[in-house]
Each structure stands twice: as C-alpha cells, then as structure tokens.
ZAMARGU-4260 file (C-alpha; in steps of 0.2 Angstrom, whole numbers, plus 5000, padded with zeros to 4 digits):
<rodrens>
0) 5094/5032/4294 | 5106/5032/4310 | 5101/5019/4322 | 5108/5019/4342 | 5105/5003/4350
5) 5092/5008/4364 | 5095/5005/4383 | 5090/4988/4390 | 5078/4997/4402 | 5060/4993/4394
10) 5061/4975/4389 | 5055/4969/4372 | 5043/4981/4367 | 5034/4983/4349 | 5031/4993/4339
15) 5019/4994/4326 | 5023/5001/4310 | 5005/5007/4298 | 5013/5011/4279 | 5005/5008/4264
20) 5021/5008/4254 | 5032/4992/4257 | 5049/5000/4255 | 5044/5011/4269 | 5039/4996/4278
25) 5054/4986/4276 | 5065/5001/4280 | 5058/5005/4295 | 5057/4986/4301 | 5077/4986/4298
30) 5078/5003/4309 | 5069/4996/4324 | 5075/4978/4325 | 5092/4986/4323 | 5086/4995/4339
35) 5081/4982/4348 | 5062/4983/4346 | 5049/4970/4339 | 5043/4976/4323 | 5023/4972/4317
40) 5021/4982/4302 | 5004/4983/4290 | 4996/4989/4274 | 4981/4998/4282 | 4973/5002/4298
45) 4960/4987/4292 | 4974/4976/4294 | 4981/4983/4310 | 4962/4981/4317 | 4959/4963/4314
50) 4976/4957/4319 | 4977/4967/4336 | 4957/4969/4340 | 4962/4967/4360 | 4978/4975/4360
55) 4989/4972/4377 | 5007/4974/4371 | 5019/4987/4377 | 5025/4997/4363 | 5019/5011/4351
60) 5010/5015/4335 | 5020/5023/4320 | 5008/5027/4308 | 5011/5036/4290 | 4997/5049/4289
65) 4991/5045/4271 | 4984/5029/4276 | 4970/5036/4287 | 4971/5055/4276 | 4970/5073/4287
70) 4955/5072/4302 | 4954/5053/4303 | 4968/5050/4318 | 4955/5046/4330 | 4948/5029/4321
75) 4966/5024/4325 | 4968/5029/4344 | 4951/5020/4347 | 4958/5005/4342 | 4974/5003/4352
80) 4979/5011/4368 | 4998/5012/4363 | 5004/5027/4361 | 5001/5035/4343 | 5015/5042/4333
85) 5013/5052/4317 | 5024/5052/4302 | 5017/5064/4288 | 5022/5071/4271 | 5012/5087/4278
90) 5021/5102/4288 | 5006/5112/4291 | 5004/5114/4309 | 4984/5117/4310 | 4986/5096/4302
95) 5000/5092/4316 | 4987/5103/4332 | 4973/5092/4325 | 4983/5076/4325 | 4989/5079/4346
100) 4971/5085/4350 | 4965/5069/4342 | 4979/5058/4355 | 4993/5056/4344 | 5008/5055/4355
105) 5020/5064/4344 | 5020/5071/4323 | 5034/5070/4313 | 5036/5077/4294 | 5045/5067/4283
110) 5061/5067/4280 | 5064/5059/4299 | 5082/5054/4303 | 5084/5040/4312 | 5091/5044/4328
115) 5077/5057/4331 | 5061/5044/4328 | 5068/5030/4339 | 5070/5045/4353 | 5052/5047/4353
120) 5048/5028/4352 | 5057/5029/4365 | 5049/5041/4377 | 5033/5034/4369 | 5037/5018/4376
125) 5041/5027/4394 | 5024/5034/4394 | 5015/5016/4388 | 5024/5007/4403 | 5019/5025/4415
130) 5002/5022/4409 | 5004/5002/4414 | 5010/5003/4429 | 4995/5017/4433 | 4981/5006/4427
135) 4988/4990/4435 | 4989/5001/4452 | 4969/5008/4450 | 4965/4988/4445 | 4970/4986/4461
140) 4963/4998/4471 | 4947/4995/4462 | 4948/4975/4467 | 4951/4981/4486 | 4933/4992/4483
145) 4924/4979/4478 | 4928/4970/4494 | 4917/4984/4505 | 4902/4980/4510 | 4888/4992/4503
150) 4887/5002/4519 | 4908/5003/4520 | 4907/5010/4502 | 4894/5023/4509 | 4906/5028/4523
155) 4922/5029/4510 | 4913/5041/4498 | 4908/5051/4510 | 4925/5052/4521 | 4933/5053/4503
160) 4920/5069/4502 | 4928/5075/4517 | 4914/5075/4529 | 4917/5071/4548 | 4911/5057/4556
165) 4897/5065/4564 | 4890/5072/4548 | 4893/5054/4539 | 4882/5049/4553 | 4868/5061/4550
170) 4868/5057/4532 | 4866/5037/4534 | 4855/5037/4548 | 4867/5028/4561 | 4877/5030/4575
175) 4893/5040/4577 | 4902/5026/4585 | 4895/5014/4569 | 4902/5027/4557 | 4921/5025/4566
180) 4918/5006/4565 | 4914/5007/4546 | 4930/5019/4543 | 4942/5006/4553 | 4936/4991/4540
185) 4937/5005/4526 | 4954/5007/4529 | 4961/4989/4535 | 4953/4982/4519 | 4958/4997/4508
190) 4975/4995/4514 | 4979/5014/4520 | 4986/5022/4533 | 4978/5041/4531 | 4962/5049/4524
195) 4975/5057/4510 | 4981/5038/4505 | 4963/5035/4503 | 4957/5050/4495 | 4971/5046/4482
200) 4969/5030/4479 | 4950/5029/4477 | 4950/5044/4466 | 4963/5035/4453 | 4952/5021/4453
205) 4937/5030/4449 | 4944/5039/4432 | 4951/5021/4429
</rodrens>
C-alpha cells in the first residue's frame, strides 16, 4: 500500500488496529506510522477491551470484520467512542447497511489501497475531534446548569419552552416581576446574551 504523509492539523492521534492475523497487523502498523499516526493494534476485541476499558484518545477504530463475525459490530462501538471503521472480506451490501446502522464510521472490502484507508482515518479523525469539541462545549454548558438555583432552573425550562414571562409566573405561583429577576440570574450565570443562545445551549447539554 501507497502511504501520503497526513497534514499536521489533528495532532497525534491513534489509531487502533483489531486483526487476528499478525501480518495484517504489522502491515498496517507500517502504513500508519508512516502516516504519522500512533498505532495500537490487537488479536481480539477481548484484548482491545481490557487494555482501553476507559477509552479517552483521539483517534479511530480499524477493525477486521472476522474477528467479531457479521451482526456483532455493536459489542465493539459499546466499547469505545472513536470512531469505527470496517475492513471486511465480504462485498455484500445488506452486511456493510447493517455494519453503518450498527455505528460503524465507514466499511471497506478487502483489497484496501492505501491511500484510500488513511483518507477515511482521516475524516474519522475529523469527526472524533468534531465530536470532542461538542461534548467538552455541553460539559460546559451543563457545569453553568448546575449553578442555578432550583427555582432559576424552573424559570430556564420553561423560558427554553418558550413561554412568556407572565405564563412562567402562573405556572410557579410567583410574581411577574420575580420571574424577570430569575431570568436576569439565568442568563448572567448561563453566560448568554439572547433566549436563542440559551435555547441552544441548554438543549445540547441535554442530549449530552
């Protein structure tokens, strides 16, 4: 296999390789290193498992489909969060629907050149760091909710509902002018300038 020397732009990523067979292994440590990547490879899921039980890296999962056999991908993406990518001996497409429904990132049929898997590591990477950078943002958000106070978390569900103040009031049994105090702290603490900021922010945290 052809290797490009990737761009600089995601730093140090790994990328796990899940191959029973060891000259598959080494071949595909040589591709990526060349590449610039880390390179982790194992015998069997069991091993991936136990080595990486909390897995926090930034990389992707390459993993040759015989080890887990057709139907079995989700063991594997319950596991990890990285993004899965599949390398099978099998060209039927009802085998490569059911590994993407499952999560798989991509699936590939052997014989993979190499320029064309370490474009999808790549994108696989993209989308690991997109997916970072979205849960560290709702982490976030979700530290500034847990700063309300029980009542200001009642007023910033129901303004995120899209109810008035006035109704907000009717609802929790309180003043108008209570209700637009409550908002004002919502919004300071939440660190918002606008009902859309807010209603943005604390749905992302909520699918967190």
């Amino acid at each position: 296999m052809n290797a490009q020397p990737r761009s600089n732009s995601i730093a140090l990523p790994t990328v796990f390789f899940i191959e029973e067979d060891q000259e598959a292994r080494s071949l595909m440590e040589q591709l990526m290193a060349t590449a610039g990547y880390r390179v982790q490879s194992y015998s069997s899921t069991n091993d991936f498992a136990r080595q990486n039980g909390n897995l926090t890296h930034h990389g992707c999962v390459i993993l040759g489909l015989k080890v887990l056999g057709v139907g079995k991908e989700p063991l594997l993406t319950r596991q990890t969060n990285l993004p899965l990518i599949i390398i099978s001996e099998s060209p039927d497409v009802r085998v490569a629907v059911q590994a993407i429904k499952s999560g798989a990132f991509d699936y590939l049929v052997k014989p993979v050149e190499g320029n064309e898997l370490l474009k999808v590591v790549e994108q696989a990477i993209m989308r690991c760091a997109c997916e970072d950078t979205r849960r560290a943002a709702a982490e976030a958000v979700t530290a500034r909710i847990n700063t309300l106070t029980f009542r200001e978390r009642q007023v910033m569900l129901l303004v995120v509902e899209g109810l008035p103040n006035k109704l907000i009031a009717d609802k929790l049994g309180t003043a108008e002018k209570t209700v637009k105090v409550h908002r004002g702290r919502v919004m300071r603490k939440m660190e918002v300038h606008s009902i859309a900021q807010l209603v943005h922010d604390v749905e992302h945290a909520l699918v967190l």
